[in-house]
MOPAC internal coordinates of N, CA, C and O (Angstrom, degrees):
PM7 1SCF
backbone

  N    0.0000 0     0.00 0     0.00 0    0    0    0
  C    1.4475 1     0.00 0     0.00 0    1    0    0
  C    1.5357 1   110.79 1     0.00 0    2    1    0
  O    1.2310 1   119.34 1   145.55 1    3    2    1
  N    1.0975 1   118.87 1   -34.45 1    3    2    1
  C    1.6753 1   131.34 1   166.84 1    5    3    2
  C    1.0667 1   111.89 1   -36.24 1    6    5    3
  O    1.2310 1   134.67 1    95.09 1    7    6    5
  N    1.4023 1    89.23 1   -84.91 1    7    6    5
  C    1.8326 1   104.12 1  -179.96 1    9    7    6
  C    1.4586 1   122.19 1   -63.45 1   10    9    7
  O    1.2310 1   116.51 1  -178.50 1   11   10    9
  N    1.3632 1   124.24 1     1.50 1   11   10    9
  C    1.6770 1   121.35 1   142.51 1   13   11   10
  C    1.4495 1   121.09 1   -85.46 1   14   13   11
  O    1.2310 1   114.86 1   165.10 1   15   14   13
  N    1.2958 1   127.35 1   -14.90 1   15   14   13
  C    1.4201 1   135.89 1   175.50 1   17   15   14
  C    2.0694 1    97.55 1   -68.79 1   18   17   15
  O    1.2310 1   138.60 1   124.54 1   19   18   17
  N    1.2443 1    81.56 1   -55.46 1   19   18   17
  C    1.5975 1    85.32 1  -166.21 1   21   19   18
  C    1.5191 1    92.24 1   -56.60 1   22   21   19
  O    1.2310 1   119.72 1    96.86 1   23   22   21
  N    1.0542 1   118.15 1   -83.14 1   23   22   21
  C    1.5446 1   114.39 1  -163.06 1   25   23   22
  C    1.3291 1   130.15 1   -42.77 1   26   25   23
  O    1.2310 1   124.54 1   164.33 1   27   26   25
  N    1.3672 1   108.88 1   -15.67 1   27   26   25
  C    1.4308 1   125.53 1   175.44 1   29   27   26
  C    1.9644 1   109.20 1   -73.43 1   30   29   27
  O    1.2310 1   133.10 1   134.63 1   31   30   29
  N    1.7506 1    92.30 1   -45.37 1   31   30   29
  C    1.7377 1   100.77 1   164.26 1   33   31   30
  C    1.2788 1   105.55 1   -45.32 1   34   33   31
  O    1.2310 1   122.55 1   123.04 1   35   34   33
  N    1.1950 1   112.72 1   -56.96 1   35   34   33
  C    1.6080 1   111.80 1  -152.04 1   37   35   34
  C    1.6146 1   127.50 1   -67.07 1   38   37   35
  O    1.2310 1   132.92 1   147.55 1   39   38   37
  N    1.7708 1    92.63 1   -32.45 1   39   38   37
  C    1.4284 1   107.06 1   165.79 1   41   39   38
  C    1.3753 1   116.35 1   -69.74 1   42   41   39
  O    1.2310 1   115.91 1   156.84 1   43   42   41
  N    1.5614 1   125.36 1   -23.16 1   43   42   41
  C    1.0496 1   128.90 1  -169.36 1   45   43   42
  C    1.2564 1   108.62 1   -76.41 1   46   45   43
  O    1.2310 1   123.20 1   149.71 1   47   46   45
  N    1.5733 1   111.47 1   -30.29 1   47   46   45
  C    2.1124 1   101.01 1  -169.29 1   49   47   46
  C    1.2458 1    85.50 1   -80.40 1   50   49   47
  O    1.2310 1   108.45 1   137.35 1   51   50   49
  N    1.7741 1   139.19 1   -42.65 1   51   50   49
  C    1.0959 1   122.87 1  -170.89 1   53   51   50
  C    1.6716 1   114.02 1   -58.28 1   54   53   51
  O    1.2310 1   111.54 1   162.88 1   55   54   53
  N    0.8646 1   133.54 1   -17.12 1   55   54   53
  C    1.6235 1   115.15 1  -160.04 1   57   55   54
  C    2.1907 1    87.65 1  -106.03 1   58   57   55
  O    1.2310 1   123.50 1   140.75 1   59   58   57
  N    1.4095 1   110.90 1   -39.25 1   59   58   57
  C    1.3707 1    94.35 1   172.56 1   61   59   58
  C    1.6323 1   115.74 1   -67.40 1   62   61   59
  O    1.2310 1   119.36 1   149.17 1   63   62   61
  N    0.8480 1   118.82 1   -30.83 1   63   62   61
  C    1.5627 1   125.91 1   172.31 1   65   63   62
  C    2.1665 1   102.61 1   -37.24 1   66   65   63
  O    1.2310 1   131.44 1   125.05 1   67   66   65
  N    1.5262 1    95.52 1   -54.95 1   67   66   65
  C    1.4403 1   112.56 1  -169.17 1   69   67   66
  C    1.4369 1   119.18 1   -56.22 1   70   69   67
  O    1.2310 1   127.23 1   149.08 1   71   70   69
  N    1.6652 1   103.70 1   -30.92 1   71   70   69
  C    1.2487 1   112.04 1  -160.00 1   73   71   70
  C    1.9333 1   107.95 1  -108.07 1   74   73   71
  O    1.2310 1   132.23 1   172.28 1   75   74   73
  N    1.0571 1    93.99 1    -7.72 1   75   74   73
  C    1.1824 1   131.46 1   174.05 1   77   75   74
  C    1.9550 1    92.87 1   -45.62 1   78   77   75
  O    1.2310 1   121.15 1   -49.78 1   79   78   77
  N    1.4919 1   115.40 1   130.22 1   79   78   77
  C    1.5853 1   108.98 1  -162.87 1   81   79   78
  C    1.3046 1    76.74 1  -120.43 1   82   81   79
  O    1.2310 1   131.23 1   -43.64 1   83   82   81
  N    1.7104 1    95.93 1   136.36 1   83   82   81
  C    1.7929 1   108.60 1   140.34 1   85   83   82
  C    0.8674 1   140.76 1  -116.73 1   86   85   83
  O    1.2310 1   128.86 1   -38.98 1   87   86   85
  N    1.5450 1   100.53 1   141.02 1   87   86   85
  C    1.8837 1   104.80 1  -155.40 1   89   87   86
  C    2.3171 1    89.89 1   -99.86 1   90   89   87
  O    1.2310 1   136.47 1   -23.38 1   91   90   89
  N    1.5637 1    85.72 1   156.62 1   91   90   89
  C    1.2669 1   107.95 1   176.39 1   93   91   90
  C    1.1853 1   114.98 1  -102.91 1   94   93   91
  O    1.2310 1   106.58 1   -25.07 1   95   94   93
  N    1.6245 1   142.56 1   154.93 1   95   94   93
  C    1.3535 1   128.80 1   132.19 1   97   95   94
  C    1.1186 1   114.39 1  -130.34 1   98   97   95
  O    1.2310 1   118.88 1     6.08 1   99   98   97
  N    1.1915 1   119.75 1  -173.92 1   99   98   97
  C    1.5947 1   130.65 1   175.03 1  101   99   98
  C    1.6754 1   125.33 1  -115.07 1  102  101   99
  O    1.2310 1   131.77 1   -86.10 1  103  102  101
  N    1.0634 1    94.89 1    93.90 1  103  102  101
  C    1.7208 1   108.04 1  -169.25 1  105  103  102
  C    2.1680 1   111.70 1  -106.24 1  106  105  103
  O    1.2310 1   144.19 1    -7.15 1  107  106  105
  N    1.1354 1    70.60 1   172.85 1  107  106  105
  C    1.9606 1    82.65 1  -165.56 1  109  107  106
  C    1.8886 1    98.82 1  -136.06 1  110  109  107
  O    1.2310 1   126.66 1   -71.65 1  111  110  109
  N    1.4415 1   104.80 1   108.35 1  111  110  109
  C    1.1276 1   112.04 1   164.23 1  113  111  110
  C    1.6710 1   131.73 1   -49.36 1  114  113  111
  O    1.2310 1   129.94 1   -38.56 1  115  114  113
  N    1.3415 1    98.44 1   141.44 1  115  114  113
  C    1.6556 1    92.73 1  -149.91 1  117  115  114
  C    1.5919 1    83.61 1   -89.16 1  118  117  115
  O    1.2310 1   106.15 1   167.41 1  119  118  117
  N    1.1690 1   143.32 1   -12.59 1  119  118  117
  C    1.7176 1   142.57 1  -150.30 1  121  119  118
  C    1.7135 1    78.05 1   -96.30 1  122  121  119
  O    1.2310 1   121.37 1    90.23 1  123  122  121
  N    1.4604 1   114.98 1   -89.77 1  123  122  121
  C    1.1522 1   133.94 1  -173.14 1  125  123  122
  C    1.3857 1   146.86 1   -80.40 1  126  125  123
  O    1.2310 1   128.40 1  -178.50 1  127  126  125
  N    1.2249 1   101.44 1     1.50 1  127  126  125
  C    1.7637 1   119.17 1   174.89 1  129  127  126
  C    0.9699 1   135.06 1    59.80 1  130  129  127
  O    1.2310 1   123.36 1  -145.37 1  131  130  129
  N    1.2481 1   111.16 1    34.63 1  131  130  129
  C    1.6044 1   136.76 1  -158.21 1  133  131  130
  C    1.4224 1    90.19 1  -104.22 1  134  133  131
  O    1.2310 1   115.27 1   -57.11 1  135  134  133
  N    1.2366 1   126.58 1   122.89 1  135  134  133
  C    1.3354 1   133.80 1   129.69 1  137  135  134
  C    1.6201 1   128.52 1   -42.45 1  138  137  135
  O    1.2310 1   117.27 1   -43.52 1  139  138  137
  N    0.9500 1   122.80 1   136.48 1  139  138  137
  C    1.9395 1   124.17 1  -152.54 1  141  139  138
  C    2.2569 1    89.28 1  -161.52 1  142  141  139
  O    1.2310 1   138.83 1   -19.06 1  143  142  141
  N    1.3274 1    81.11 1   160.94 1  143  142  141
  C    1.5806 1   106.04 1  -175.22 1  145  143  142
  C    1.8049 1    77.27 1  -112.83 1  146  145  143
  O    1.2310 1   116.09 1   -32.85 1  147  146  145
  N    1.5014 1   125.04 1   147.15 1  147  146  145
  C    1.2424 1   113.53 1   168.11 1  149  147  146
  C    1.8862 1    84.62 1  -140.67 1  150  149  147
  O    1.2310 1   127.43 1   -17.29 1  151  150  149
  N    1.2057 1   103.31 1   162.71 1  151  150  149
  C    1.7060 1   125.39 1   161.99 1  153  151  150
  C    1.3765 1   124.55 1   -75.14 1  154  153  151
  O    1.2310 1   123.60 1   141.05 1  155  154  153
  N    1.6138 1   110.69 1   -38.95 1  155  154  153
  C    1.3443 1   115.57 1  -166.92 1  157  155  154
  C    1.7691 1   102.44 1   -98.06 1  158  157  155
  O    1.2310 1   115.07 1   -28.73 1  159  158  157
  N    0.7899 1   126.95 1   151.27 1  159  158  157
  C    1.6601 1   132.13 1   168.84 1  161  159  158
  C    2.1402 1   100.07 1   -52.36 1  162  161  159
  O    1.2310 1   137.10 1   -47.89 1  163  162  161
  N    1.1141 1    84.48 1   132.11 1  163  162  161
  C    1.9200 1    84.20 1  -174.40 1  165  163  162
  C    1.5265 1    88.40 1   -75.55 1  166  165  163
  O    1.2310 1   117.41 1   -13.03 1  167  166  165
  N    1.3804 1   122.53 1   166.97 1  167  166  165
  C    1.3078 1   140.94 1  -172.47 1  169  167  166
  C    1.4638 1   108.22 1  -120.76 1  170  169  167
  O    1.2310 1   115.80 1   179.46 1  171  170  169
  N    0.9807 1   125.59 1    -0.54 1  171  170  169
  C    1.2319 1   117.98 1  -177.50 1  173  171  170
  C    1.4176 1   143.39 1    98.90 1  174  173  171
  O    1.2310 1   133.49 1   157.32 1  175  174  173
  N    1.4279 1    91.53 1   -22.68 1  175  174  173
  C    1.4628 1   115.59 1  -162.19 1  177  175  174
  C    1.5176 1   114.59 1   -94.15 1  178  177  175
  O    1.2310 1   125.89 1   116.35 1  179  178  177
  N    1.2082 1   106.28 1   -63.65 1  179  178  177
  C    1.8536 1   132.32 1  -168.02 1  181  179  178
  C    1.3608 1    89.65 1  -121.49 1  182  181  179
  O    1.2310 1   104.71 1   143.24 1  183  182  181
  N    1.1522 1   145.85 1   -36.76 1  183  182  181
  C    1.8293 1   133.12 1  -175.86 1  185  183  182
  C    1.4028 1   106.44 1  -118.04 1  186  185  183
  O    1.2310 1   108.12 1   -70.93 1  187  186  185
  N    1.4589 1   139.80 1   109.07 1  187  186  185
  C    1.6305 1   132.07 1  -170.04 1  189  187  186
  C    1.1936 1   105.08 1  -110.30 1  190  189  187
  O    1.2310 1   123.22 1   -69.34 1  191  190  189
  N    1.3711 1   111.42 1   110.66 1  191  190  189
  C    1.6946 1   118.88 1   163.14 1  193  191  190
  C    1.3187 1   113.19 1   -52.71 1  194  193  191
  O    1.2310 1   131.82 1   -49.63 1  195  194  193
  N    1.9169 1    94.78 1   130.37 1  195  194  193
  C    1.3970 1   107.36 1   165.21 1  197  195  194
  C    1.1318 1   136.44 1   -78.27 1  198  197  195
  O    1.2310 1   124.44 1   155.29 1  199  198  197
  N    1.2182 1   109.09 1   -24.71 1  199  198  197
  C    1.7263 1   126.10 1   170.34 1  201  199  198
  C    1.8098 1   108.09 1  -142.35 1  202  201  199
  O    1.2310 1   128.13 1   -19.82 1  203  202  201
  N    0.8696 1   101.95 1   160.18 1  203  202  201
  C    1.9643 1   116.67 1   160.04 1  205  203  202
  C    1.5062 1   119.45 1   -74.52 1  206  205  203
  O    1.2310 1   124.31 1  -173.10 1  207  206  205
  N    1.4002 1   109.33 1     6.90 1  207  206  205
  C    1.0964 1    97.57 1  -160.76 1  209  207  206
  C    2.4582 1    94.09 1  -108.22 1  210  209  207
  O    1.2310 1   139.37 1   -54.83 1  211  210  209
  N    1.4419 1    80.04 1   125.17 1  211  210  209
  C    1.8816 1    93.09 1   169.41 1  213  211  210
  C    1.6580 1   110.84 1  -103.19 1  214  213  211
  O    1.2310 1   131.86 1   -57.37 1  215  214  213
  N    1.6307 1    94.70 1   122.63 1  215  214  213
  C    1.3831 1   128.56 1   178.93 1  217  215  214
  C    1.8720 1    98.00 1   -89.65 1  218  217  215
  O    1.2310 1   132.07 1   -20.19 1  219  218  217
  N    1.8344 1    94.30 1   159.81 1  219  218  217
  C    1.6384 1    81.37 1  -140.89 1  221  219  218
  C    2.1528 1    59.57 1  -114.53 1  222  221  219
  O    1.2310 1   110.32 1   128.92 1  223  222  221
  N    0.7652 1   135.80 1   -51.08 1  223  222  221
  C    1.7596 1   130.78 1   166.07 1  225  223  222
  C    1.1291 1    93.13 1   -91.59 1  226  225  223
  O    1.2310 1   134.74 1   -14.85 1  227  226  225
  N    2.2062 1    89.10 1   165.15 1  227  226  225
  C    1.1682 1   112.65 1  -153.86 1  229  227  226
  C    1.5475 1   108.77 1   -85.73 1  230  229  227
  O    1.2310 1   126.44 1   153.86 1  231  230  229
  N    1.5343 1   105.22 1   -26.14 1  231  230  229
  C    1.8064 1   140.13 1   143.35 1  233  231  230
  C    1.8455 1   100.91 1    12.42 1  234  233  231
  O    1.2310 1   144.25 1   100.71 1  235  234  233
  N    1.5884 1    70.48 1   -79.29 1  235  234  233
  C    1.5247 1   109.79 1  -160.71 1  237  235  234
  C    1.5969 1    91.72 1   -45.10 1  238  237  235
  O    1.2310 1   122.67 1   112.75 1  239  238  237
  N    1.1427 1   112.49 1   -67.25 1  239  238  237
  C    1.5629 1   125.33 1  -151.05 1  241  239  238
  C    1.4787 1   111.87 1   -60.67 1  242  241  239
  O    1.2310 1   128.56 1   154.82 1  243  242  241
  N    1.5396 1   101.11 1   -25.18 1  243  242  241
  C    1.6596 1   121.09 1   177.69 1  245  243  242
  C    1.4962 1   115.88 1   -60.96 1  246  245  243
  O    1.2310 1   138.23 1   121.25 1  247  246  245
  N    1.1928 1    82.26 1   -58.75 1  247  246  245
  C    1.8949 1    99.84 1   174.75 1  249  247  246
  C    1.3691 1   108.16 1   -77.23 1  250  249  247
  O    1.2310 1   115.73 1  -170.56 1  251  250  249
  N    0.6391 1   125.71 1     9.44 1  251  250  249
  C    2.0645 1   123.04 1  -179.04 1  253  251  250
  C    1.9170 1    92.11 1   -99.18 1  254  253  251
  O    1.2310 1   136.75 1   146.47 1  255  254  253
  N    1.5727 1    85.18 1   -33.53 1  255  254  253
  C    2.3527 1    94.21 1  -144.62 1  257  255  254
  C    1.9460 1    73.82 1   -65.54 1  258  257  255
  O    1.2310 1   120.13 1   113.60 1  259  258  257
  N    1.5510 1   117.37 1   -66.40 1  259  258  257
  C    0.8711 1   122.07 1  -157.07 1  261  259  258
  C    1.6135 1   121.20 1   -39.91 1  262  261  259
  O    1.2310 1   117.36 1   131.10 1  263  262  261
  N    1.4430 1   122.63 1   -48.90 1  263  262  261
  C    1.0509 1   140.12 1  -174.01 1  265  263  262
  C    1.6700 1   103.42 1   -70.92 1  266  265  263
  O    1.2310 1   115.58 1   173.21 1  267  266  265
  N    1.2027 1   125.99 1    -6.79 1  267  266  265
  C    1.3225 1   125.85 1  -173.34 1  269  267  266
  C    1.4007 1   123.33 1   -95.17 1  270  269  267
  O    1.2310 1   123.74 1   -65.82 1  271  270  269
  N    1.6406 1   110.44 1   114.18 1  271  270  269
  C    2.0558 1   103.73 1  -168.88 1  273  271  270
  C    1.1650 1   112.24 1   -35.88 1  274  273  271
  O    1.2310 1   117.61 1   130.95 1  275  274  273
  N    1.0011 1   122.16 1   -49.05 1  275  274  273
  C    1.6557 1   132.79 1  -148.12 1  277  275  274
  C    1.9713 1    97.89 1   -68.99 1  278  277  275
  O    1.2310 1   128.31 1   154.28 1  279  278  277
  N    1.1642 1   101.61 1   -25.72 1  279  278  277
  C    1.7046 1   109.03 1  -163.45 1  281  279  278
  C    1.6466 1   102.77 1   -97.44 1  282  281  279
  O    1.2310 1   116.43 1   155.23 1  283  282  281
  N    0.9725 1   124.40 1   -24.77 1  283  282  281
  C    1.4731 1   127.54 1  -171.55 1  285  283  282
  C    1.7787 1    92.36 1   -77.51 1  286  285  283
  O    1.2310 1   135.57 1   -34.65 1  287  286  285
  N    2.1001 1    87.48 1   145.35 1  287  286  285
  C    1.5466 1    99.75 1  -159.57 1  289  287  286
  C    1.9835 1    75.24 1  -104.74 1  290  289  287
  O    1.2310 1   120.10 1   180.00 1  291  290  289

């Protein structure tokens, strides 16, 4: 009975791990002024969000950066 408890854990972090969503945004380096797609929520500090808005692909975030004044070279 153990050793189905455990394995049942184990499958379990794996399959939430899977389903597990990543969000995108579109941030602008505060050093270099580069517009960037990032994973993590920018903080404010060293990475500055361009908008509030979280892209659910990275797609998404591409075509958002592009279309954005601030990002065009």
């Amino acid at each position: 009975m153990r050793k189905c408890a455990i394995a049942a854990g184990v499958i379990g972090q794996f399959i939430v791990s899977a389903f597990a969503a990543t969000e995108y945004w579109v941030a602008k380096d505060a050093v270099s002024k580069q517009c960037e797609v990032v994973t993590k929520k920018p903080d404010g500090t060293l990475v500055i969000p361009l908008t509030k808005t979280r892209y659910k692909t990275e797609a998404e975030a591409n075509a958002a950066m592009t279309k954005m004044p601030s990002c065009k070279k």
